[in-house]
FIKOLZA-1660 file (N, C-alpha, C; in steps of 0.1 Angstrom, whole numbers, plus 5000, padded with zeros to 4 digits):
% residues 81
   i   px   py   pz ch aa at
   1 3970 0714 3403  A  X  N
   1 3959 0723 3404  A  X CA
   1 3960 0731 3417  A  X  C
   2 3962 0723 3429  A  X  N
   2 3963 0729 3440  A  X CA
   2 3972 0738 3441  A  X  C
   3 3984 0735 3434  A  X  N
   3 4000 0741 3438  A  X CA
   3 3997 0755 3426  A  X  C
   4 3991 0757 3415  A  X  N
   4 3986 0769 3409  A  X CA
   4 3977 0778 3422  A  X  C
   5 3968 0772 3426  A  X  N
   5 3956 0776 3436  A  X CA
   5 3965 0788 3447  A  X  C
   6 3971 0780 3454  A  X  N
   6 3986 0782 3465  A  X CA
   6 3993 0792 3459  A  X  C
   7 4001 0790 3446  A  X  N
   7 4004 0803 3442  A  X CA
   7 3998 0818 3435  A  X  C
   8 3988 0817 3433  A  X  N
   8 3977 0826 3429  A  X CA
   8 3973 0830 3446  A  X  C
   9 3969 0830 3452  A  X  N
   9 3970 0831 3466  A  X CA
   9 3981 0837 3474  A  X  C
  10 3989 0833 3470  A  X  N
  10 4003 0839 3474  A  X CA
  10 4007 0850 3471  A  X  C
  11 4006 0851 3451  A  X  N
  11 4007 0860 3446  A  X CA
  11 3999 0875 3450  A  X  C
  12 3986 0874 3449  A  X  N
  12 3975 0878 3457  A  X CA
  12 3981 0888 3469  A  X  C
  13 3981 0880 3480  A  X  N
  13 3989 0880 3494  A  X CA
  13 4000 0893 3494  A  X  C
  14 4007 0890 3487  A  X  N
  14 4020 0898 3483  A  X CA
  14 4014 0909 3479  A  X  C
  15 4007 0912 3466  A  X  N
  15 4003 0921 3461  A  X CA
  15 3988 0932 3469  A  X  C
  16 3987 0925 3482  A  X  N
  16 3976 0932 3489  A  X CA
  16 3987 0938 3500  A  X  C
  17 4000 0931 3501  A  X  N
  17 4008 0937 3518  A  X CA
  17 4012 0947 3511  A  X  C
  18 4017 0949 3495  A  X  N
  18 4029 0959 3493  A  X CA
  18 4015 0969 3491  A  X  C
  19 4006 0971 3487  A  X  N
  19 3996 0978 3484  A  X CA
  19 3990 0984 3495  A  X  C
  20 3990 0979 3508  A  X  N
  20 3988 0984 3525  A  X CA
  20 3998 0993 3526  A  X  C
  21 4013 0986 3529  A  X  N
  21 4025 0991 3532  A  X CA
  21 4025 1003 3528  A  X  C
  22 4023 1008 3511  A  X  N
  22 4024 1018 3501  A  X CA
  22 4014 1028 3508  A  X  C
  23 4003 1026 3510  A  X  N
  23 3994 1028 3515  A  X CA
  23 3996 1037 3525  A  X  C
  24 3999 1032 3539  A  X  N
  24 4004 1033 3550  A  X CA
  24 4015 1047 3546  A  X  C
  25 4023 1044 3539  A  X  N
  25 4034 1053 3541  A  X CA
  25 4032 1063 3530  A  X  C
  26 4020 1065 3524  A  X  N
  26 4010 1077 3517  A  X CA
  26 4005 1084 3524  A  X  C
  27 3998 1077 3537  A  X  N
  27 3995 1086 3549  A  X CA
  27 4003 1090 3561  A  X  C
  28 4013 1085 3561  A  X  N
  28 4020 1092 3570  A  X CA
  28 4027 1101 3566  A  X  C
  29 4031 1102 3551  A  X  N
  29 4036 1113 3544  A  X CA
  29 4029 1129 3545  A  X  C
  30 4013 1123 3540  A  X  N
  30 4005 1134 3543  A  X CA
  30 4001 1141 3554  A  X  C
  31 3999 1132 3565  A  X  N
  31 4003 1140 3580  A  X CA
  31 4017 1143 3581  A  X  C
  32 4026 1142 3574  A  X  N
  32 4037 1155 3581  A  X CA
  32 4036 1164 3571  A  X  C
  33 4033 1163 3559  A  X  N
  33 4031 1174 3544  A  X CA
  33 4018 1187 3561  A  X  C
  34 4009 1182 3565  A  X  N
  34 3995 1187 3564  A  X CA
  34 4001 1193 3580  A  X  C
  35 4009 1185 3589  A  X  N
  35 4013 1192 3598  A  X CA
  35 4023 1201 3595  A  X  C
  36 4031 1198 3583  A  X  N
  36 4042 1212 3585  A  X CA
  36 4034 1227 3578  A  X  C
  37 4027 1224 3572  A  X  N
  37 4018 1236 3567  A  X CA
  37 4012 1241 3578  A  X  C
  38 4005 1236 3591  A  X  N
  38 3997 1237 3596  A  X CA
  38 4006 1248 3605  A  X  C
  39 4024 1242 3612  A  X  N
  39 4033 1246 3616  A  X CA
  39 4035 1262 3607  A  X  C
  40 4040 1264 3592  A  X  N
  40 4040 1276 3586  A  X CA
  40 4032 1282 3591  A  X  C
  41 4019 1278 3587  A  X  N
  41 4006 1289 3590  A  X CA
  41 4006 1296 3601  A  X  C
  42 4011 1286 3612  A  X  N
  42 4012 1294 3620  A  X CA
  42 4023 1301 3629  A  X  C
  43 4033 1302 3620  A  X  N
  43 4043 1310 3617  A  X CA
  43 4037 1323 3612  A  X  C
  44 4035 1321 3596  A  X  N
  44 4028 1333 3591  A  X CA
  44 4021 1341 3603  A  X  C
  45 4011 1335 3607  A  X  N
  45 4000 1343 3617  A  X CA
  45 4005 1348 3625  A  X  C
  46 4015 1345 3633  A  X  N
  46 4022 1348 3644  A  X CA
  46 4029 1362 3639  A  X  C
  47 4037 1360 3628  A  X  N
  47 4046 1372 3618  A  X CA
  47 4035 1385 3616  A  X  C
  48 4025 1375 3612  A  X  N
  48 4014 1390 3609  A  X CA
  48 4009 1400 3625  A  X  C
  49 4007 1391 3631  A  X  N
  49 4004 1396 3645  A  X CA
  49 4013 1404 3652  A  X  C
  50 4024 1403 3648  A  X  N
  50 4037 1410 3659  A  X CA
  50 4039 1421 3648  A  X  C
  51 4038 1417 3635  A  X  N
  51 4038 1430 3626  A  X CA
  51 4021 1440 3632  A  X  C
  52 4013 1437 3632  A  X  N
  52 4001 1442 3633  A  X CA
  52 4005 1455 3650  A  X  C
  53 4011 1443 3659  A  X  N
  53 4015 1453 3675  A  X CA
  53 4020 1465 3671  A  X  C
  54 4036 1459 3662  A  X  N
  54 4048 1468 3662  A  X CA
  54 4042 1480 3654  A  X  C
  55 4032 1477 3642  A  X  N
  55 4020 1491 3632  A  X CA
  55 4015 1499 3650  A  X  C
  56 4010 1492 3655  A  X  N
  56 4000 1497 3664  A  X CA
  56 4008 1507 3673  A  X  C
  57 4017 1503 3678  A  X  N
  57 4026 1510 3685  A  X CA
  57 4036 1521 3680  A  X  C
  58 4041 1516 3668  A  X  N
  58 4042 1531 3657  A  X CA
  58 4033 1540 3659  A  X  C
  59 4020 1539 3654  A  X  N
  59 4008 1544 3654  A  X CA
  59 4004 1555 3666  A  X  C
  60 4007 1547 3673  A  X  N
  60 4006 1551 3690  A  X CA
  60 4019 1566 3692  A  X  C
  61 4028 1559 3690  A  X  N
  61 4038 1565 3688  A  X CA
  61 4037 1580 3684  A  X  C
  62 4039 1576 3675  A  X  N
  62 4034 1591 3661  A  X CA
  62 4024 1601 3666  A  X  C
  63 4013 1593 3674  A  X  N
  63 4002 1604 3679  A  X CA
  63 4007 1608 3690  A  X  C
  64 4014 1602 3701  A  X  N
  64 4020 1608 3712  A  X CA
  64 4027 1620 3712  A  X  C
  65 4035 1616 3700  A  X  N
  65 4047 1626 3693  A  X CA
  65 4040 1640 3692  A  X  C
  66 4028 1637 3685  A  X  N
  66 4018 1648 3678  A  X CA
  66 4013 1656 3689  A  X  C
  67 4008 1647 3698  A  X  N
  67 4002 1657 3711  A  X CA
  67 4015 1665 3721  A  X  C
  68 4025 1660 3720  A  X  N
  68 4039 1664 3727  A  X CA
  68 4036 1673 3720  A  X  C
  69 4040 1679 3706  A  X  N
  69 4045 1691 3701  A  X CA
  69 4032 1701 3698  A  X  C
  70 4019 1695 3701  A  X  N
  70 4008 1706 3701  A  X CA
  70 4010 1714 3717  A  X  C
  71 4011 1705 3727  A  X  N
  71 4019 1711 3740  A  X CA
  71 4026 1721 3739  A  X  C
  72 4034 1715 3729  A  X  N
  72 4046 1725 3729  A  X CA
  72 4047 1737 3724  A  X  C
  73 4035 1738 3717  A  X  N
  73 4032 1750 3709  A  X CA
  73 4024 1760 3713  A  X  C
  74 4018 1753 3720  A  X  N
  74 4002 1760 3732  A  X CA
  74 4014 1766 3741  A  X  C
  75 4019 1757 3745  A  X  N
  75 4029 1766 3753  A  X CA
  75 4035 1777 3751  A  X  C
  76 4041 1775 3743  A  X  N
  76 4047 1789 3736  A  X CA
  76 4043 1802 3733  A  X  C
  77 4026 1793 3726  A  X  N
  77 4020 1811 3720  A  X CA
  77 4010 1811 3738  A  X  C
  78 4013 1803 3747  A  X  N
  78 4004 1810 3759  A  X CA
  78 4019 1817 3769  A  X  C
  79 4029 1814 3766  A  X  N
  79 4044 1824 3768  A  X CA
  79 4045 1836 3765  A  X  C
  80 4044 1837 3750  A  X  N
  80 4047 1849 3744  A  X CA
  80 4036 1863 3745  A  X  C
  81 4023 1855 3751  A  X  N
  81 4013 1863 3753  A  X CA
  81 4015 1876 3765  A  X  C
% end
């Protein structure tokens, strides 16, 4: 009866470590699953931000261009005058 007792116990024992273990290495999976997302994301954000400058600077760009050639125009018809 005892040596049943002992192995039910044992059994037990065994079946609570591999159940921790399993455990254990479900959470450590999900912190690197939850860190490398976290890693992307902020990749993505970074991608969108340097795209958002390089818009802005275009943008910038284009209107500089715009006022250059209204210059250049004023100039001209205040030349020809």
């Amino acid at each position: 009866m005892v040596s049943f007792l002992l192995f039910v116990l044992s059994v037990l024992t065994y079946s609570m470590t591999k159940i921790l273990l399993t455990y254990r290495k479900t959470v450590k999976y999900l912190k690197t699953v939850v860190e490398s997302k976290k890693d992307e994301r902020k990749k993505i954000y970074n991608t969108i931000e340097t795209q958002n400058k390089q818009r802005t600077k275009i943008y910038i760009g284009n209107k500089f261009e715009e006022e250059i050639e209204m210059v250049t125009i004023g100039e001209i018809l205040l030349l020809s005058i």
